[in-house]
C-alpha positions, 0 to 999 in steps of 0.5 A: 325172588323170596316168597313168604306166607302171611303167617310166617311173614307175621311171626318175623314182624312179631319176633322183631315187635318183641325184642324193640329197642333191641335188634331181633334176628332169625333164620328163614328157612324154606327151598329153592335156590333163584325162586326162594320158598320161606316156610317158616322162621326160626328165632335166634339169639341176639348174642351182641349184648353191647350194642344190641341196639343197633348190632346183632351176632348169631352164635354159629352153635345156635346158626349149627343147630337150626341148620341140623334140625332144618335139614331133617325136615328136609329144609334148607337155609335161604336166609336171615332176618333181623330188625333195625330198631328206629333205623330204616329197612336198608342194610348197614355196611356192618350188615354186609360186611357180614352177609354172604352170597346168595342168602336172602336179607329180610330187615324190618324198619321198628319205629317206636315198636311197630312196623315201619316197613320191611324189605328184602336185601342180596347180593351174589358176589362178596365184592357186589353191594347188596340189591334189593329182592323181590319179596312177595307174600303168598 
Protein backbone atom coordinates (compact mmCIF):
# COMPACT_ATOMS: atom_id res chain seq x y z
CA UNK A 1 0.00 0.00 0.00
CA UNK A 2 1.53 3.67 -0.79
CA UNK A 3 -0.01 6.24 1.12
CA UNK A 4 -0.12 10.14 -0.14
CA UNK A 5 -1.12 13.48 1.43
CA UNK A 6 -3.52 15.76 -0.63
CA UNK A 7 -1.15 18.15 -1.11
CA UNK A 8 1.77 16.27 -2.54
CA UNK A 9 -0.83 14.12 -4.24
CA UNK A 10 -1.83 17.82 -5.72
CA UNK A 11 1.52 18.89 -6.98
CA UNK A 12 2.03 15.54 -8.84
CA UNK A 13 -1.39 16.06 -10.93
CA UNK A 14 -0.18 19.59 -11.36
CA UNK A 15 3.28 18.78 -12.51
CA UNK A 16 1.60 16.30 -15.15
CA UNK A 17 -1.40 19.40 -15.80
CA UNK A 18 1.73 21.41 -16.79
CA UNK A 19 3.97 19.47 -19.08
CA UNK A 20 0.50 17.96 -21.19
CA UNK A 21 1.03 17.10 -24.52
CA UNK A 22 4.31 15.95 -23.06
CA UNK A 23 4.93 13.21 -20.42
CA UNK A 24 5.86 14.59 -17.09
CA UNK A 25 8.01 12.33 -14.46
CA UNK A 26 9.24 12.60 -10.90
CA UNK A 27 10.35 10.83 -7.76
CA UNK A 28 8.11 10.16 -4.90
CA UNK A 29 10.01 10.35 -1.95
CA UNK A 30 8.64 9.47 1.75
CA UNK A 31 9.68 5.87 4.18
CA UNK A 32 8.71 2.61 4.33
CA UNK A 33 9.11 -0.37 2.63
CA UNK A 34 5.42 -2.80 2.54
CA UNK A 35 3.49 0.39 3.85
CA UNK A 36 4.95 3.30 1.78
CA UNK A 37 4.65 6.87 3.27
CA UNK A 38 5.08 9.53 0.27
CA UNK A 39 5.95 12.86 1.68
CA UNK A 40 6.66 14.91 -0.88
CA UNK A 41 7.29 14.76 -5.03
CA UNK A 42 10.45 15.68 -6.62
CA UNK A 43 9.90 16.95 -10.23
CA UNK A 44 12.28 15.77 -13.08
CA UNK A 45 13.21 16.28 -16.39
CA UNK A 46 11.53 14.41 -19.33
CA UNK A 47 15.04 14.06 -21.08
CA UNK A 48 13.24 12.06 -24.08
CA UNK A 49 13.07 14.83 -26.31
CA UNK A 50 11.72 12.51 -29.44
CA UNK A 51 9.05 11.18 -28.14
CA UNK A 52 8.41 12.95 -25.28
CA UNK A 53 4.74 12.68 -26.05
CA UNK A 54 4.39 9.22 -25.27
CA UNK A 55 8.30 8.02 -23.60
CA UNK A 56 9.75 9.91 -20.80
CA UNK A 57 13.90 9.35 -19.52
CA UNK A 58 15.06 10.44 -16.29
CA UNK A 59 18.73 11.32 -16.41
CA UNK A 60 20.50 9.13 -13.71
CA UNK A 61 22.64 12.27 -12.81
CA UNK A 62 19.21 14.22 -11.87
CA UNK A 63 17.88 10.29 -10.69
CA UNK A 64 21.72 10.66 -8.28
CA UNK A 65 20.94 14.14 -7.31
CA UNK A 66 17.43 13.89 -5.82
CA UNK A 67 18.42 10.57 -3.96
CA UNK A 68 21.68 12.37 -2.38
CA UNK A 69 19.45 15.47 -1.23
CA UNK A 70 16.66 13.06 -0.14
CA UNK A 71 18.95 10.98 1.79
CA UNK A 72 20.03 14.03 3.75
CA UNK A 73 16.55 14.46 4.94
CA UNK A 74 16.45 11.37 5.90
CA UNK A 75 14.32 10.43 3.07
CA UNK A 76 14.24 7.50 0.63
CA UNK A 77 13.04 6.64 -2.96
CA UNK A 78 9.82 4.66 -3.04
CA UNK A 79 9.00 5.41 -6.45
CA UNK A 80 8.22 7.54 -9.63
CA UNK A 81 5.49 9.09 -11.33
CA UNK A 82 5.11 9.98 -14.46
CA UNK A 83 1.70 10.98 -16.69
CA UNK A 84 0.52 9.61 -19.83
CA UNK A 85 -0.86 12.19 -22.03
CA UNK A 86 -4.26 10.91 -23.55
CA UNK A 87 -3.34 7.57 -22.76
CA UNK A 88 -4.77 5.52 -19.85
CA UNK A 89 -3.33 5.08 -16.23
CA UNK A 90 -2.13 1.43 -17.20
CA UNK A 91 1.49 0.98 -17.57
CA UNK A 92 2.88 0.41 -21.05
CA UNK A 93 5.12 -2.40 -21.72
CA UNK A 94 7.81 0.08 -22.32
CA UNK A 95 7.16 1.07 -18.75
CA UNK A 96 7.86 -2.12 -17.31
CA UNK A 97 10.60 -2.95 -19.32
CA UNK A 98 12.13 -0.09 -17.27
CA UNK A 99 10.51 -0.40 -14.03
CA UNK A 100 12.47 -2.17 -11.11
CA UNK A 101 11.03 -4.17 -8.11
CA UNK A 102 9.32 -2.99 -5.41
CA UNK A 103 9.28 0.65 -6.49
CA UNK A 104 5.87 2.13 -6.45
CA UNK A 105 4.63 3.37 -10.21
CA UNK A 106 2.08 6.39 -9.92
CA UNK A 107 0.66 7.28 -13.47
CA UNK A 108 -1.68 9.89 -14.10
CA UNK A 109 -4.40 9.55 -17.15
CA UNK A 110 -4.05 13.71 -18.81
CA UNK A 111 -7.07 13.77 -20.94
CA UNK A 112 -7.02 17.25 -22.95
CA UNK A 113 -4.92 18.73 -19.82
CA UNK A 114 -7.00 17.64 -17.09
CA UNK A 115 -7.00 14.67 -14.76
CA UNK A 116 -8.62 11.49 -16.01
CA UNK A 117 -7.72 9.21 -13.46
CA UNK A 118 -4.68 8.12 -11.78
CA UNK A 119 -3.47 4.66 -10.28
CA UNK A 120 -0.61 3.36 -8.62
CA UNK A 121 1.52 0.09 -10.34
CA UNK A 122 4.36 -2.74 -8.66
CA UNK A 123 5.67 -5.46 -8.99
CA UNK A 124 8.26 -7.77 -7.04
CA UNK A 125 10.15 -9.72 -9.41
CA UNK A 126 11.67 -8.71 -12.87
CA UNK A 127 9.74 -11.63 -14.48
CA UNK A 128 6.42 -10.58 -12.72
CA UNK A 129 4.04 -8.17 -14.51
CA UNK A 130 3.16 -5.08 -12.83
CA UNK A 131 0.00 -5.31 -10.09
CA UNK A 132 -2.12 -2.72 -9.09
CA UNK A 133 -1.25 -1.03 -5.47
CA UNK A 134 -3.36 0.55 -3.15
CA UNK A 135 -2.78 3.93 -3.20
CA UNK A 136 -4.66 5.74 -0.27
CA UNK A 137 -4.64 9.84 0.43
CA UNK A 138 -4.38 10.92 3.63
Amino acid sequence: MLRISESTYADMIEHGKREYPHEAIGVLLGKGSSEKDVVKVRTATNVNKERAADRYDLDPGELHKIDKEARAEGLDVLGFYHSHPDHPSAPSQFDRDRGFPSYSYIITAIHKGEEESTRCWTFEDMDAPFEEEEMVKY
